[in-house]
KOLTOR-693118 format. One line per 4 residues: for each residue x, z, y of N, C-alpha, C, CB. Coordinates in steps of 0.05 Angstrom, whole numbers. Glycine has a CB too. Layout:
N
X/Z/Y/X/Z/Y/X/Z/Y/X/Z/Y | ...
! end
This chain:
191
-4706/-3884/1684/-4682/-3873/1673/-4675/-3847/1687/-4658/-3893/1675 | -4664/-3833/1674/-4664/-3800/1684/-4638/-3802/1702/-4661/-3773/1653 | -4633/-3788/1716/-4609/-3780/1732/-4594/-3759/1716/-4618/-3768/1761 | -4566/-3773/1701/-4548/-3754/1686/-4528/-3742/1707/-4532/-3771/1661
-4518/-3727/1704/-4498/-3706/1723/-4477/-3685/1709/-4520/-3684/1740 | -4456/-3701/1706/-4428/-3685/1681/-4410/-3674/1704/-4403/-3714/1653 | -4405/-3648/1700/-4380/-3642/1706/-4374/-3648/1742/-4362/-3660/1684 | -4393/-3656/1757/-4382/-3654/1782/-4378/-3631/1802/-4393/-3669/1793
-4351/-3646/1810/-4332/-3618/1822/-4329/-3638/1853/-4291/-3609/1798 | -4324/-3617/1867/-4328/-3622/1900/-4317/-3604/1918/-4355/-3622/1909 | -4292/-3617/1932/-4276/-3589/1948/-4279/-3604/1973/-4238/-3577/1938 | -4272/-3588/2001/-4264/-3586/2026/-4246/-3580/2033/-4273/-3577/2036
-4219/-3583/2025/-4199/-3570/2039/-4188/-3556/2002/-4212/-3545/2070 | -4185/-3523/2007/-4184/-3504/1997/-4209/-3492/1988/-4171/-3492/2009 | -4232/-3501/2001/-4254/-3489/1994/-4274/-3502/1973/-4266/-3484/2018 | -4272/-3496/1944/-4288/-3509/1925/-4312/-3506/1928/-4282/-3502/1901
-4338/-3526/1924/-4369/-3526/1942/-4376/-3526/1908/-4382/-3561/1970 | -4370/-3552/1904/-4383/-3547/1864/-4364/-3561/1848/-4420/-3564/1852 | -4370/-3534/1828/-4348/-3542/1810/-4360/-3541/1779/-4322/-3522/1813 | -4355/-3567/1763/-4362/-3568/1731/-4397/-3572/1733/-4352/-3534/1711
-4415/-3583/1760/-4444/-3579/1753/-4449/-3604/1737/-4465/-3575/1778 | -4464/-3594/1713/-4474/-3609/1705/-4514/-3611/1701/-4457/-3610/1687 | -4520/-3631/1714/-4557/-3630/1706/-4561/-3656/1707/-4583/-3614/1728 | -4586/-3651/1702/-4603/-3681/1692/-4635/-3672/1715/-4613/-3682/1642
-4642/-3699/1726/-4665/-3707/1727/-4681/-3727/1728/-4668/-3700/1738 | -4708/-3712/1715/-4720/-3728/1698/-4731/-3746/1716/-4739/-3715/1680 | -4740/-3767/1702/-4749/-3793/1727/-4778/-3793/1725/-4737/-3829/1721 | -4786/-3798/1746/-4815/-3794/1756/-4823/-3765/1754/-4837/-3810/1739
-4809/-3748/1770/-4811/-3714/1773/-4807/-3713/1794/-4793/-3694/1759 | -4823/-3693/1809/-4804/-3678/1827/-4787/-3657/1825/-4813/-3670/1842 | -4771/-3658/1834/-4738/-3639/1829/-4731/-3613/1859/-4703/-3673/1831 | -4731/-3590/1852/-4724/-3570/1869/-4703/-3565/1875/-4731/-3553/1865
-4688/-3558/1885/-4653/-3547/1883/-4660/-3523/1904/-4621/-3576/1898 | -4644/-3498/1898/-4651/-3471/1915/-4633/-3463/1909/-4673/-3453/1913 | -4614/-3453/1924/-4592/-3431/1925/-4588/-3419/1953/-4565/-3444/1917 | -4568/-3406/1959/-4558/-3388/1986/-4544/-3413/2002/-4532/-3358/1979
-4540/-3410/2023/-4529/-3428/2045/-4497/-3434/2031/-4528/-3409/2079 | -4485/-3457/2030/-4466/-3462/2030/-4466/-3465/1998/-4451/-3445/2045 | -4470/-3461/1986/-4472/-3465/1950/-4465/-3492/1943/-4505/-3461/1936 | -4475/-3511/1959/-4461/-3539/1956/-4494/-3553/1952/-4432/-3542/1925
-4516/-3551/1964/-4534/-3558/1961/-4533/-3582/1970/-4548/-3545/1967 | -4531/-3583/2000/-4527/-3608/2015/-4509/-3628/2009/-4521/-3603/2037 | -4480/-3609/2002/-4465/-3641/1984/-4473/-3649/1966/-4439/-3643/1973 | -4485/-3641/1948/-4496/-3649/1921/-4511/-3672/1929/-4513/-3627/1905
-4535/-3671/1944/-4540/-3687/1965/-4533/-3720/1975/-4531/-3673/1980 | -4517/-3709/1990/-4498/-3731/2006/-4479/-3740/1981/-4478/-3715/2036 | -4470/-3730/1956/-4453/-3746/1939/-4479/-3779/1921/-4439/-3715/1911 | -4501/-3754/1916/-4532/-3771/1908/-4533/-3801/1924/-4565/-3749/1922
-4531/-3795/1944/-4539/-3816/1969/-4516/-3830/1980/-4553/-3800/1994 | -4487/-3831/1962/-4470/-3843/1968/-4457/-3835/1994/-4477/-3864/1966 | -4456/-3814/2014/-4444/-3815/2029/-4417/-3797/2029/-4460/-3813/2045 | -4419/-3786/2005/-4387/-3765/1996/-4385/-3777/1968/-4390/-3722/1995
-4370/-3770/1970/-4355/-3774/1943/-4343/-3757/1926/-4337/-3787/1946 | -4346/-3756/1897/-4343/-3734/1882/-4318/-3723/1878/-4352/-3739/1860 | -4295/-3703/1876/-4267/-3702/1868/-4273/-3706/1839/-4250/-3674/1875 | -4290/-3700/1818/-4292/-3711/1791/-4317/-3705/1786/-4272/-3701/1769
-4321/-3712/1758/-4348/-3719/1738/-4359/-3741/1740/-4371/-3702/1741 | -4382/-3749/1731/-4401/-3772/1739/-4417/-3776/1741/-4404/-3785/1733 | -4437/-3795/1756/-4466/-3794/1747/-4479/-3820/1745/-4482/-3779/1766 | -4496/-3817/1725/-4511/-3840/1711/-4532/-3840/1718/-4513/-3841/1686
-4555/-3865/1719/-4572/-3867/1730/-4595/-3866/1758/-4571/-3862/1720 | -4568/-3874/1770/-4582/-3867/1803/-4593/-3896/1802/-4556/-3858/1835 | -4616/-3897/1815/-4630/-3927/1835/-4609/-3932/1853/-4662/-3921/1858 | -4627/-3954/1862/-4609/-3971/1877/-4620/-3964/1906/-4610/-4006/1869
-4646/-3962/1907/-4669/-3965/1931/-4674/-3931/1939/-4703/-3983/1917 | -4656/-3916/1949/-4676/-3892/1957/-4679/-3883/1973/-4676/-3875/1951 | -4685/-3862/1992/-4696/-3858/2018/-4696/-3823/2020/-4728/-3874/2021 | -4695/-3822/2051/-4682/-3790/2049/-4693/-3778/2076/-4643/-3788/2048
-4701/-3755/2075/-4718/-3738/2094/-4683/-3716/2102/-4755/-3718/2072 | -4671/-3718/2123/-4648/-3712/2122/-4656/-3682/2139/-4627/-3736/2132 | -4636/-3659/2141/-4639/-3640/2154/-4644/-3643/2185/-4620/-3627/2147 | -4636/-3655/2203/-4644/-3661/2227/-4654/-3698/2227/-4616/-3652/2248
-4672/-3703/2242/-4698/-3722/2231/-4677/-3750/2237/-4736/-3719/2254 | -4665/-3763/2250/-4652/-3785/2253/-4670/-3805/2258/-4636/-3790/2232 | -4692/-3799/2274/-4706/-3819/2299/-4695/-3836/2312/-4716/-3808/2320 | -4710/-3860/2312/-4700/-3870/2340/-4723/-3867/2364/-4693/-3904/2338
-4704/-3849/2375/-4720/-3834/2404/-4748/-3853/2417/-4693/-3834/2435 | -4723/-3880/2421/-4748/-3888/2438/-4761/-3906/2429/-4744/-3897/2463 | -4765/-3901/2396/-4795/-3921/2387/-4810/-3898/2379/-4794/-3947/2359 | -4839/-3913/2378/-4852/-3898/2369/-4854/-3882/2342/-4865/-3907/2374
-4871/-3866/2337/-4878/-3857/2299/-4886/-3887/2287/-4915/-3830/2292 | -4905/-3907/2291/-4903/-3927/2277/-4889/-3945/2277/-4916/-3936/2277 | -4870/-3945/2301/-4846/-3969/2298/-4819/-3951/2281/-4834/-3983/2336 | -4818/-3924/2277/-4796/-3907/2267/-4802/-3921/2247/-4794/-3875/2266
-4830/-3911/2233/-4837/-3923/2201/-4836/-3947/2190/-4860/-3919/2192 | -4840/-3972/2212/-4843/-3992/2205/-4820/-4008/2199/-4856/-4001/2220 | -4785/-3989/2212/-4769/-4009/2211/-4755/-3996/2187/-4752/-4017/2238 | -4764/-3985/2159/-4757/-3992/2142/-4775/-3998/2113/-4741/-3978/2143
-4794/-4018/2122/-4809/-4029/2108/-4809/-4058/2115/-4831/-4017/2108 | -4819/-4067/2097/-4821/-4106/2097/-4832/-4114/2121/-4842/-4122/2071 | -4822/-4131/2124/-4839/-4145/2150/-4867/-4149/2146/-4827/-4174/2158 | -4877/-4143/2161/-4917/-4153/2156/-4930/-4124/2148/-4928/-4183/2121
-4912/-4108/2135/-4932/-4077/2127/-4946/-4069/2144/-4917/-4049/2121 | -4978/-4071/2145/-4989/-4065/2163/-4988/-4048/2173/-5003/-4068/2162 | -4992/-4042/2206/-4982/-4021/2232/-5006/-4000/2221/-4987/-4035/2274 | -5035/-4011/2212/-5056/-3995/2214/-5053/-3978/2180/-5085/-4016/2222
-5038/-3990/2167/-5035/-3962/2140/-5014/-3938/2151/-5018/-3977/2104 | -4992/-3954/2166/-4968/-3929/2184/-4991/-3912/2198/-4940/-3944/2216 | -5001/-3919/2211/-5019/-3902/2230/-5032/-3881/2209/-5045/-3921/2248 | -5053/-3892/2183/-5063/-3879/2171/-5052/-3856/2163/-5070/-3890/2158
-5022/-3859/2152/-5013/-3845/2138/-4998/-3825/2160/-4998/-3860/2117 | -4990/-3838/2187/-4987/-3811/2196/-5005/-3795/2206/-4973/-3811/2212 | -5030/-3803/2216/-5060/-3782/2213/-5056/-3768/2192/-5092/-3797/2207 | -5056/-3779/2166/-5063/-3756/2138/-5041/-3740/2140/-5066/-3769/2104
-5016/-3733/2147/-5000/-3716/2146/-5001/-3698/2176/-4976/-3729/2138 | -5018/-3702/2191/-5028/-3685/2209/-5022/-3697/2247/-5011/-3655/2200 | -5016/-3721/2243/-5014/-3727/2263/-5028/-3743/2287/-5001/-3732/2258 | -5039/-3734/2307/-5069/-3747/2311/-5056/-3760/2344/-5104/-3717/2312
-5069/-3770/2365/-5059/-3781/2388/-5045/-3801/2388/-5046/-3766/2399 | -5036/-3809/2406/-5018/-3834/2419/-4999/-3830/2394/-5003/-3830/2454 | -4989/-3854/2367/-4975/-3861/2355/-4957/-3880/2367/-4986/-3866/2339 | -4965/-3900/2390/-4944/-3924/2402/-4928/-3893/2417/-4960/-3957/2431
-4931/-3877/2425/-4910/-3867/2449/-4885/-3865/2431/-4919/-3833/2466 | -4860/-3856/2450/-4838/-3855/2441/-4843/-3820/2423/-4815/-3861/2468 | -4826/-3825/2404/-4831/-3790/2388/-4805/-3777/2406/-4823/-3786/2342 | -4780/-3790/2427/-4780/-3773/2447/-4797/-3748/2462/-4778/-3786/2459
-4819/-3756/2452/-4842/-3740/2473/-4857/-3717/2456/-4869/-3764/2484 | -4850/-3725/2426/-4861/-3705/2409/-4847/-3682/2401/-4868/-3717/2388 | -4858/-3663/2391/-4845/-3640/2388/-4825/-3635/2364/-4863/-3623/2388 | -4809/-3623/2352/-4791/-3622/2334/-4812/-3623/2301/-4771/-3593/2341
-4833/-3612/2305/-4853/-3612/2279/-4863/-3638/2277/-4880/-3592/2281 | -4872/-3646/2300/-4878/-3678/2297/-4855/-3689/2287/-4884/-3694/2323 | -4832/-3691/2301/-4813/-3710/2294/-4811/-3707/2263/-4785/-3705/2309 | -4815/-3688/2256/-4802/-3678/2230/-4825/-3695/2209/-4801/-3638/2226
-4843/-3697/2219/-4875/-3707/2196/-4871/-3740/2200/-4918/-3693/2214 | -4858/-3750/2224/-4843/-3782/2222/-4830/-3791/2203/-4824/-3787/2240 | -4806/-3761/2198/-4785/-3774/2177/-4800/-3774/2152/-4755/-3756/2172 | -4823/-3757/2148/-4825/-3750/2116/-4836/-3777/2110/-4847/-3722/2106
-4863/-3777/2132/-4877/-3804/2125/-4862/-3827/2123/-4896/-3812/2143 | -4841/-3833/2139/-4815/-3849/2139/-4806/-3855/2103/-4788/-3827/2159 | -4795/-3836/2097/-4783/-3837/2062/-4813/-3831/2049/-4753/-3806/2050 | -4824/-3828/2057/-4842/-3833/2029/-4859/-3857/2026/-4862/-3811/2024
-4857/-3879/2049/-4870/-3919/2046/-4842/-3930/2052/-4901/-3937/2079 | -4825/-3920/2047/-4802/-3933/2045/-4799/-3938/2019/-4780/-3920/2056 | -4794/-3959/2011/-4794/-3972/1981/-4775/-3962/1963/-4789/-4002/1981 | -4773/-3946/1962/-4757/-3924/1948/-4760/-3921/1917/-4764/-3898/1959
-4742/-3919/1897/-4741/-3898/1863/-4731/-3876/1871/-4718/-3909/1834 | -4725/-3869/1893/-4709/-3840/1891/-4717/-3831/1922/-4670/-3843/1885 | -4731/-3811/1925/-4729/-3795/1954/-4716/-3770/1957/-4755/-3789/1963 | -4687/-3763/1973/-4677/-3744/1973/-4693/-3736/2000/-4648/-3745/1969
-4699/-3705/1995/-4711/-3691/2025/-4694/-3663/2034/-4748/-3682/2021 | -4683/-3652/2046/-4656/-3637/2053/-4674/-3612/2068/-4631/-3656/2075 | -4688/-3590/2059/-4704/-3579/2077/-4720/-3588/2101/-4693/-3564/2083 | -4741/-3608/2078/-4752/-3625/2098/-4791/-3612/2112/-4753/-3660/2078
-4787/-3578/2106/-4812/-3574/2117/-4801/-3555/2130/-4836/-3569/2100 | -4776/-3552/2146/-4765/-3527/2156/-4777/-3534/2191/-4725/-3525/2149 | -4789/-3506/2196/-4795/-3514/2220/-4824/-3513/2225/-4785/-3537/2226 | -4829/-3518/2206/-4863/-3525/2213/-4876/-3504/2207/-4878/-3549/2199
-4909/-3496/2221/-4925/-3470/2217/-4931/-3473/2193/-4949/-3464/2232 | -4944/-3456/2178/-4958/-3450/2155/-4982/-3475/2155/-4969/-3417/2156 | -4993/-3473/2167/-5016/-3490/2155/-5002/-3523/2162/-5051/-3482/2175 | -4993/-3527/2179/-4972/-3556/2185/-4953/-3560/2160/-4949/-3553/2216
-4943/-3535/2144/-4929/-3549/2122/-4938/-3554/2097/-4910/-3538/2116 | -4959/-3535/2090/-4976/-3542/2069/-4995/-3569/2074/-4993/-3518/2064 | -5000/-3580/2093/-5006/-3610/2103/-4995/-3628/2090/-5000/-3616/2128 | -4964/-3624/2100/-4949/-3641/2098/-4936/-3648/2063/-4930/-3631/2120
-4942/-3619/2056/-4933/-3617/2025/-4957/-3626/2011/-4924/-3585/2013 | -4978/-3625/2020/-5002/-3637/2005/-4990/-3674/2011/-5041/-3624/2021 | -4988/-3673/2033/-4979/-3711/2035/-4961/-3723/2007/-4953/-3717/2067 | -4940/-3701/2015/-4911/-3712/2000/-4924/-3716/1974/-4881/-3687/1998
-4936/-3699/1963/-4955/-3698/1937/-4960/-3713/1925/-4974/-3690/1937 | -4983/-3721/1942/-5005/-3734/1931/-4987/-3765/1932/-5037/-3728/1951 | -4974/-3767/1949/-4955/-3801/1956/-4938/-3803/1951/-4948/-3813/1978 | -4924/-3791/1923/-4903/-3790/1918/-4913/-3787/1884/-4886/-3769/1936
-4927/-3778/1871/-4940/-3793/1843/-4924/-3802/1827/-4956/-3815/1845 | -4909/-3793/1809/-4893/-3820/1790/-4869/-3824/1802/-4907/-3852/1791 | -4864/-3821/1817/-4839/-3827/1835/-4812/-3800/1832/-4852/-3828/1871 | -4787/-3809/1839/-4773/-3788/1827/-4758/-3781/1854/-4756/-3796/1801
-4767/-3751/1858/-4747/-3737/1882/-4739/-3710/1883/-4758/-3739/1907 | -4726/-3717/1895/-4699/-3676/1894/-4702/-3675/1923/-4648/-3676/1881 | -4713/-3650/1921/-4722/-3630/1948/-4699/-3605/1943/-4761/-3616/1946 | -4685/-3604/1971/-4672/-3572/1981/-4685/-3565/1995/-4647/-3566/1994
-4689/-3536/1990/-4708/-3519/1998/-4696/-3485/1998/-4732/-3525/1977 | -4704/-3475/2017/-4704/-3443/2008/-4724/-3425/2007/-4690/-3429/2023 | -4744/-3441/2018/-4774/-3431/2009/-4782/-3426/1985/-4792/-3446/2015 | -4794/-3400/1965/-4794/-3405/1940/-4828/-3413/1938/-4781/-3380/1923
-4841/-3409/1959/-4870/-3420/1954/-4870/-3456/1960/-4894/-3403/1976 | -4849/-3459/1975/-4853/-3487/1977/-4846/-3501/1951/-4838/-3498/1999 | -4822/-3486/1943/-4806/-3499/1912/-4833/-3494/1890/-4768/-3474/1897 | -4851/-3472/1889/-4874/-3465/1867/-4888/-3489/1877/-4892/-3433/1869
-4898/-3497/1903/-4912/-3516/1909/-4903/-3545/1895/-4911/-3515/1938 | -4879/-3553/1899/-4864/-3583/1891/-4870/-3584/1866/-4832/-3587/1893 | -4855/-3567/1846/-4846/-3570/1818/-4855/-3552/1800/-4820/-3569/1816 | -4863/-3559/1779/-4865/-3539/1761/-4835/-3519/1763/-4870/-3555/1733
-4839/-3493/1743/-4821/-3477/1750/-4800/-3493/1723/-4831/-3441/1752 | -4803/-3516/1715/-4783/-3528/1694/-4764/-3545/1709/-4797/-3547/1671 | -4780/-3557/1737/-4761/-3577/1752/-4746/-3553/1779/-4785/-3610/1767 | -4748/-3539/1782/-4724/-3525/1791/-4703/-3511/1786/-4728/-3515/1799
-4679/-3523/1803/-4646/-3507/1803/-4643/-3496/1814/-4624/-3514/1806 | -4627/-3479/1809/-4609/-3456/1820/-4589/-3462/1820/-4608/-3433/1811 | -4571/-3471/1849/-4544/-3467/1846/-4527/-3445/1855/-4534/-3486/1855
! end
């Protein structure tokens, strides 16, 4: 079912973030959103994922199950990359497909250590792999390749890719090669 979007309006105070947006996305797509800082990208966001709430409009068709690559990574320090991933999947998901999958997105060495120890690019390739075997219909990702070198993000965007198939998610971004990379130029917004 598509994600309908009428008329939502969203203030702070005095300061209106969005007002009257209305869009749709399509299910089993990936979805771009790109505008200037402050446009209301991130609330749009956080209203998606239930954690704000709209001043009006509505929206139809959200899942129930979704999962989110957030702007700063929300680790727990002192487990590892396979215990980060493992504690939101079913009990029994095997340790040795987490491992796999964080190899294929570029991550090689000691997986038990704490990602305390890893660098901000690592941490960052935890969360993605994180929301994308998280049993999810919906993956929100909040500038989730910010940070990383050139050849480390095209890695990581080949991951999201290829493991994400059929599945429906809205990426913020200000990269416009990363947004050409995600979506056709039909599944990107401008707010």
């Amino acid at each position: 079912m598509n994600i309908k979007i009428r008329n939502l309006s969203k203030a702070f105070g005095e300061k209106q973030v969005l007002q009257n947006l209305s869009l749709e996305f399509a299910s089993g797509k990936c979805h771009v959103i790109m505008g200037p800082s402050g446009c209301g990208k991130t609330t749009l966001l956080r209203i998606l994922m239930g954690f704000e709430k709209q001043d009006a409009g509505t929206i139809e068709g959200l899942p129930v199950h979704k999962s989110a690559v957030f702007q700063e990574d929300r680790l727990c320090e002192d487990f590892s990359a396979v215990e980060n991933v493992a504690m939101v999947l079913k009990k029994g998901f095997p340790r040795s497909e987490i491992a796999e999958n964080l190899r294929a997105i570029g991550l090689d060495g000691d997986l038990n250590q704490p990602v305390s120890e890893y660098s901000g690019g690592m941490k960052r390739r935890v969360a993605i792999v994180r929301a994308v075997l998280a049993e999810a219909d919906l993956i929100f990702l909040d500038e989730p390749f910010k940070g990383l070198d050139t050849d480390t993000r095209d890695l990581a965007l080949q991951y999201f890719l290829s493991h994400t198939k059929g599945k429906t998610s809205i990426v913020v971004t200000h990269d416009e090669k990363e947004a050409r990379m995600l979506a056709a130029a039909e599944h990107i917004t401008h707010l």
